[in-house]
C-alpha positions, 0 to 999 in steps of 0.5 A: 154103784156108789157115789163118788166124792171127790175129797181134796186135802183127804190125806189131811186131819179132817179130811182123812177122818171124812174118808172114813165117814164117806165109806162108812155111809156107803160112798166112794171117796176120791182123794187128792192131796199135795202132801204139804202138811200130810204123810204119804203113809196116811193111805194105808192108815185108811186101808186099815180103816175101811178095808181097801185103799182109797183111790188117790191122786198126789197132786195140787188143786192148782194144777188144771189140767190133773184136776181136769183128768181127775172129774173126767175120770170119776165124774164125781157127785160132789167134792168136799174141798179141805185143801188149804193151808190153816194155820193162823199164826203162820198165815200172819208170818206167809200171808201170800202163801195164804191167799195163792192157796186157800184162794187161788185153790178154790178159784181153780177148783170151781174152774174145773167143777164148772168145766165139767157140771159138777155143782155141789160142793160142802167147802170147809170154812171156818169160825175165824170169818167172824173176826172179834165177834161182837154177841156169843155164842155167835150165830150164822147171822152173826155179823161177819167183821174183818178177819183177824188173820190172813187165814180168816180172810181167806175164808170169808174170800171163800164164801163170798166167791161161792156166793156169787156163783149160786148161778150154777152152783150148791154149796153146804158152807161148813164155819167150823170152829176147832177140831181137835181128837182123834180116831178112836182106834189111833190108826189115823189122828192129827200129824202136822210136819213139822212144828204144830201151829195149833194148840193140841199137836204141840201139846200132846207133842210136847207131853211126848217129849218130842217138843220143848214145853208147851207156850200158853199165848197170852194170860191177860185176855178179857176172859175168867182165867185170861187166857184164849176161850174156844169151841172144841169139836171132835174131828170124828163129830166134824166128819160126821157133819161133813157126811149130813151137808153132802146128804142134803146136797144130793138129795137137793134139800136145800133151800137156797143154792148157798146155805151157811152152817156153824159146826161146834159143841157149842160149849167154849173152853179156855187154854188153861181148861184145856191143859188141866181137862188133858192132865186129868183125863190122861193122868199126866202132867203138861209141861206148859209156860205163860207167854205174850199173845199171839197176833192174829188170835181172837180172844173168846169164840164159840157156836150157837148150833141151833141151826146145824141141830134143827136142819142140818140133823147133826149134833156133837156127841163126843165131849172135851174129856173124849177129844183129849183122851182120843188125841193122846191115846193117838200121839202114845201111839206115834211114840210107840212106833218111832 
């Protein structure tokens, strides 16, 4: 029998490509998902992928009593948490929106997984955590300062309540800084409805024709070419380290019931290098303006990886050239079939 892992937010970017490392590892992922900023169609994308449908429930985290049935049912050996809203613009614009979800989501969550003695849990957090960081590359001891958005502080919230319930809980705590790229078949890749609130779905969108140019926010940071730095990962690179946290948990190999891990290439790059790395690998042009900042964005970040190397096994093997060419051989794809 394979082990059975609960995936919230599976249907999602990251989560759907953590579907596929899931089965690809040889567990039985389990999904849930509201379809909030998804596509219903993402399932059969995974059949494409991993050969069945995984099964799925569409649903809220925030319903008990469908969570309650669902760990009844499959009994789950643990549940990589993804479900939660993540962009840090719009969460300035809704920050209640923020708190009830990626809060109020994960407080029901642990309701049920107490209820039920399900105890391990990889929780997708985030390198916003660490507010306007004061060294770089910042390092898990890193000093933790007040978010610069809502979403951060929805994030540090959530590390602070799986903390506190190290009593009976085991959490691999993932600070994840951008995820960007794609599967490399096309089949599944980062779709957000509506208007992309990150940076590469509008690009490439805005590459497509689907949206008007491109609105770099902010030239006049404290950075060489004064625009925004970060540290890029490939989201396939992220579903792999998803898959190292959820081994360590089973295999009880941790050492504390609370254990913190950065995941990112290490290497920042800034919105502008973004834009000419794109143009280069793909051989096309980004229709793109200069525009003011954006509030809530922190000017330079990205991870020292010392930590998730060393202990956690996993390091990135996919580079900026490749997170580019994957997301726009992705969205030619979407242009193709509509």
């Amino acid at each position: 029998m394979k082990q059975k892992i609960l995936v919230t937010g599976g249907l999602g970017f990251i989560g759907s490509h953590t579907v596929v490392a899931l089965h690809e590892s040889g567990f039985e992922p389990i999904i849930i998902d509201n379809l909030s900023n998804t596509n219903i169609d993402v399932i059969d994308r995974l059949e494409k992928l991993i050969g069945y449908k995984p099964q799925t429930v569409i649903g809220d985290v925030n319903d008990l009593k469908l969570l309650d049935s669902l760990f009844q049912k499959h009994k789950p050996e643990a549940t990589i948490h993804f479900a939660a809203f993540k962009a840090v613009g719009e969460s300035v614009e809704k920050p209640l929106e923020y708190y009830k979800n990626n809060v109020g989501g994960l407080l029901s969550l642990l309701e049920i997984m107490k209820k039920n003695n399900s105890q391990n849990i990889v929780f997708s957090s985030s390198c916003t955590v660490y507010g306007e960081p004061d060294e770089i590359p910042v390092k898990e001891t890193t000093k933790t300062k007040p978010a610069e958005s809502p979403y951060g502080a929805t994030k540090q919230m959530g590390e602070v309540i799986l903390k506190d319930n190290q009593n009976w809980l085991n959490t691999q705590c993932l600070r994840y800084f951008n995820p960007i790229g794609a599967h490399h078949t096309g089949i599944i890749g980062e779709l957000p409805l509506g208007v992309p609130n990150n940076l590469i779905p509008y690009l490439t969108q805005a590459v497509a024709g689907i949206r008007g140019e491109l609105t770099v926010h902010g030239s006049d940071y404290d950075t060489p070419d004064g625009t925004c730095i970060r540290d890029y990962i490939h989201v396939v690179d992220l579903a792999e380290a998803h898959v190292h946290a959820l081994k360590r948990l089973l295999n009880q190999q941790f050492e504390t019931n609370f254990e913190v891990f950065n995941v990112g290439t290490g290497n920042g790059s800034s919105v502008l290098e973004v834009i000419e790395t794109f143009e280069k690998v793909n051989n096309i042009k980004v229709p793109h303006k200069m525009g003011p900042r954006r509030p809530g964005d922190v000017v330079k970040v990205w991870a020292e990886t010392t930590k998730v190397e060393t202990i956690l096994g996993w390091r990135a093997k996919k580079d900026l050239n490749d997170m580019l060419k994957d997301a726009w051989h992705w969205q030619s794809l979407q242009k193709a079939n509509t």
